[in-house]
C-alpha positions as CSV (number, residue, x, y, z in Angstrom):
1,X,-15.5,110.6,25.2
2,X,-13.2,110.8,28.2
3,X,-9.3,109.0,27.2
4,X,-10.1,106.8,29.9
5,X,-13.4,105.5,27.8
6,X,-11.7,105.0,24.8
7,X,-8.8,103.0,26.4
8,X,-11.8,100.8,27.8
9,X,-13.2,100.4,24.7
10,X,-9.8,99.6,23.4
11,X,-9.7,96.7,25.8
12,X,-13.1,95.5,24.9
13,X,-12.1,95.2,21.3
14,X,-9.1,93.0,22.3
15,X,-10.7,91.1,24.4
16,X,-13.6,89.9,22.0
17,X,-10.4,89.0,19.7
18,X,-9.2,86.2,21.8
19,X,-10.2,83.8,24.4
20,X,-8.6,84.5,27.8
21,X,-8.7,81.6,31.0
22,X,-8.8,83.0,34.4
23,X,-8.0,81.1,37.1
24,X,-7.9,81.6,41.0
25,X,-5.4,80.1,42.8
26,X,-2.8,81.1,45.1
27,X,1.4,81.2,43.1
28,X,2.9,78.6,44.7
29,X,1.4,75.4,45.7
30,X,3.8,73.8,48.7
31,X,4.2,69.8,48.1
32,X,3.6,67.8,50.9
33,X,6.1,64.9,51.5
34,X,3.6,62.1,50.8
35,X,2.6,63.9,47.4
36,X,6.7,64.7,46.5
37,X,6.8,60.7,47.4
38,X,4.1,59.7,44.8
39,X,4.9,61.9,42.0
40,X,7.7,59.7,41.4
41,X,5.5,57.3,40.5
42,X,3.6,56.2,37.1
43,X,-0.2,57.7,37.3
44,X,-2.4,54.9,37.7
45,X,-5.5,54.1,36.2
46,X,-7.6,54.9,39.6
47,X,-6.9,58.4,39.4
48,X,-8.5,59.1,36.6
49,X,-12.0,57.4,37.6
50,X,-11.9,59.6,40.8
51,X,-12.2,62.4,38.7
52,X,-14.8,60.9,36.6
53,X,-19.2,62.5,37.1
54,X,-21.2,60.4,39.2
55,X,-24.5,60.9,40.7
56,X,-25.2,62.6,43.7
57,X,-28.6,61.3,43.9
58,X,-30.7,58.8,44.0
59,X,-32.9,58.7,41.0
60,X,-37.4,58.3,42.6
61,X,-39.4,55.5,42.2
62,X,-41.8,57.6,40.1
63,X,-38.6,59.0,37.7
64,X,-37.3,55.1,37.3
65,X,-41.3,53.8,36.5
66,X,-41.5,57.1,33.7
67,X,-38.2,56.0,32.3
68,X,-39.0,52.1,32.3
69,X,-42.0,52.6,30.7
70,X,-41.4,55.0,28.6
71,X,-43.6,54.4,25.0
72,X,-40.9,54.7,23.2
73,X,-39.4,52.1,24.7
74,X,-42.2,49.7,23.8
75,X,-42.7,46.9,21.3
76,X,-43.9,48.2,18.5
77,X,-47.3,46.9,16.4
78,X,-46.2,45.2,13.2
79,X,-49.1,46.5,10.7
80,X,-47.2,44.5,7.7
81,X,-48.6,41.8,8.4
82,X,-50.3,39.3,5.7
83,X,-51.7,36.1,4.9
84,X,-49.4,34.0,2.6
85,X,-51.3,33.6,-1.2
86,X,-50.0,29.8,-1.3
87,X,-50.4,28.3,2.2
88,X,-52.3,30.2,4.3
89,X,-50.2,31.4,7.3
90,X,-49.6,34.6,8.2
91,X,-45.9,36.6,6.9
92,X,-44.8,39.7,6.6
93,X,-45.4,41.7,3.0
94,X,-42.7,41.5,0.7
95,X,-41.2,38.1,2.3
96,X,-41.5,34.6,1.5
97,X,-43.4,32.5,4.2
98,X,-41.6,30.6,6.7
99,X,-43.5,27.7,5.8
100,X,-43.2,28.1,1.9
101,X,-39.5,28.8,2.6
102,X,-38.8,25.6,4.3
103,X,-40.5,23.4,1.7
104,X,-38.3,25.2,-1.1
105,X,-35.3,24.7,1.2
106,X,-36.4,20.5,1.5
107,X,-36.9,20.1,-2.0
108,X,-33.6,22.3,-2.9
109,X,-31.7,20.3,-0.4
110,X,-32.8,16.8,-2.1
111,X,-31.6,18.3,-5.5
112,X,-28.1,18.9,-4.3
113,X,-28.1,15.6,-3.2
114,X,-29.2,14.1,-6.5
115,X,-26.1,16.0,-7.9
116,X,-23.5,15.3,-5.4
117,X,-24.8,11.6,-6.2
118,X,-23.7,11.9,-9.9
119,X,-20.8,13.7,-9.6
120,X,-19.4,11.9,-7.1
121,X,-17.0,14.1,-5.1
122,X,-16.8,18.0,-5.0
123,X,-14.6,19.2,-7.2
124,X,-16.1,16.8,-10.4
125,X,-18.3,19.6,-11.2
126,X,-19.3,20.5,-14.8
127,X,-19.1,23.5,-16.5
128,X,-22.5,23.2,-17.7
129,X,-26.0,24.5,-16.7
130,X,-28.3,22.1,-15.1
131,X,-31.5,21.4,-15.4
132,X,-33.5,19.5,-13.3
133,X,-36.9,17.4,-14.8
134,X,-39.1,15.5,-12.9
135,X,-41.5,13.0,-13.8
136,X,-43.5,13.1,-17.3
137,X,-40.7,15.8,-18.3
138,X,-38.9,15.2,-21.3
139,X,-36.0,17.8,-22.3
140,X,-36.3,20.4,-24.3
141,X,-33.9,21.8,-27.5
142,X,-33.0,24.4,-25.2
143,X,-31.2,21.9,-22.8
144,X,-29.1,19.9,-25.3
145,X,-25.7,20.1,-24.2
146,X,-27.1,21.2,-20.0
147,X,-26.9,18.9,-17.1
148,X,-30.3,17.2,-16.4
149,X,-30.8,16.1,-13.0
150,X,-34.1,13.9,-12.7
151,X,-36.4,13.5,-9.8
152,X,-38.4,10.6,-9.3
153,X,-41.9,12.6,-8.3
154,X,-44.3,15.3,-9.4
155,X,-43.2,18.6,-9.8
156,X,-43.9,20.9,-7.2
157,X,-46.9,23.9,-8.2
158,X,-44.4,26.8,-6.6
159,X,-41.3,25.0,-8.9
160,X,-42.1,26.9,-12.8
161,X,-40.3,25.2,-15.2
162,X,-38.5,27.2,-17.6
């Protein structure tokens, strides 16, 4: 190997080392006056979004319908779909009914009621467990000493008593 090999192999070895920028541009940049003039000022907002990408053409018809369209982009088929055991109507598996959900919602709503109507105000509230009975119920010995809110009708079939 020549000495002027190895000092080019010497470089090489450097240069994989570090990273090096290169740029072309002439020393000394003269300032116009209407640049020395606006230097002076604050850099605005609008010079930034000049600098920002934008496209240079006009995407086709044909790309726009492909992207549109695209199947992924398309409603997908629910296949967890079943028939409610209790009512009938359709629901998704692993989630109560709509229509068994508002019924429990009714008859939960009319039970607060019942108990806002005997305590009378909202901060009356015992620290008891409550028990609700409704007609031909009679307590239990498990609910001596609990709460028993009564409702004037037949208990509903989804409502198990405990």
């Amino acid at each position: 190997m020549t000495g002027e090999d190895a000092r080019c192999e010497a470089c090489w070895e450097l240069k994989s080392l570090r990273p090096a920028l290169a740029i072309q541009a002439p020393a000394f940049l003269p300032e116009s006056a209407s640049d020395a003039r606006e230097s002076n000022e604050a850099p605005s907002l609008l010079d930034s979004i000049l600098w920002m990408a934008a496209p240079k053409k006009r995407r086709t018809i044909e790309v726009n319908r492909c992207r549109r369209r695209n199947p992924n982009k398309l409603i997908k088929v629910k296949r967890n779909i079943d028939v409610c055991p209790e009512c009938g109507n359709l629901k998704q598996k692993h989630v109560l009914c709509g229509y068994c959900y508002a019924k429990v919602k009714a008859e939960t709503r009319l039970i607060r009621l019942e108990i806002r109507k005997k305590e009378g105000g909202p901060f009356n509230t015992p620290t008891v467990e409550t028990v609700v009975l409704y007609d031909g119920e009679k307590p239990t010995e498990n609910d001596k000493g609990k709460r028993i809110i009564e409702r004037a009708r037949k208990r509903p079939s989804w409502f198990v008593q405990n």
